[in-house]
C-alpha positions in Angstrom: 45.3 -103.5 55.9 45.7 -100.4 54.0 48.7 -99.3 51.4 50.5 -96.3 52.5 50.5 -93.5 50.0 53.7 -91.7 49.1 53.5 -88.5 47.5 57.1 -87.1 46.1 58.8 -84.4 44.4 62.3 -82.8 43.4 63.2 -79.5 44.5 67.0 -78.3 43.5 68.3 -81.4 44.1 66.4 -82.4 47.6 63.4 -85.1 47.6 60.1 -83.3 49.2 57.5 -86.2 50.1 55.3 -87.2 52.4 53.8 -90.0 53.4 49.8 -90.7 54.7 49.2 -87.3 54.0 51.9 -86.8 57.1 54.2 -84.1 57.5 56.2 -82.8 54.3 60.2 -83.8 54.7 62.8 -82.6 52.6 65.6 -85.1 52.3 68.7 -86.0 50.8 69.5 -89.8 50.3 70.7 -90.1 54.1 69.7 -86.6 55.5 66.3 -85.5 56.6 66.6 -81.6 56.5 63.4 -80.4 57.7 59.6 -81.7 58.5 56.8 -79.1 57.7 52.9 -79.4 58.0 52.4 -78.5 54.2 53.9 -78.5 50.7 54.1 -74.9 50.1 56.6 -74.7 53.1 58.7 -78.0 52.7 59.0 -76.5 48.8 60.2 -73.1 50.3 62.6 -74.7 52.3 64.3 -77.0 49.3 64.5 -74.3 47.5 66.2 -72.2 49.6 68.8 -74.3 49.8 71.7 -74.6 47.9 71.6 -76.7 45.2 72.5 -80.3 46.1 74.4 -82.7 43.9 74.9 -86.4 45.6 78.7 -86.7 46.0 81.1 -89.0 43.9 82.7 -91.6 45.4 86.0 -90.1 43.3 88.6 -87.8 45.0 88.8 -84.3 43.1 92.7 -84.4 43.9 94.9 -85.6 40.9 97.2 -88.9 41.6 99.5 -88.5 38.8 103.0 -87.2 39.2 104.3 -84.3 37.3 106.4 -85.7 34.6 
């Protein structure tokens, strides 16, 4: 029984890994964007994107009254 090997990286914001030497996936926490057959490409891709910051569980609208 072998170990699998994970190789991963950050790129703006998006994980870039692969696994078994398999395809390269760029990923949020729940997302898989994209699956590429190297590292140069799967890095192109992430940062081509927008930058991506993991969402707040906090509304951005105000609940207090105007008094």
């Amino acid at each position: 029984m072998s170990v699998p090997m994970l190789t991963k990286m950050h790129m703006n914001g998006y994980d870039v890994l692969s696994v078994n030497s398999g395809p390269w996936r760029v990923c949020t926490k729940g997302d898989r964007l994209g699956s590429f057959g190297s590292r140069e490409e799967a890095l192109a891709y992430a940062a081509a994107l927008p930058a991506y910051r993991a969402r707040s569980g906090r509304s951005s609208r105000s609940h207090k009254s105007d008094k």
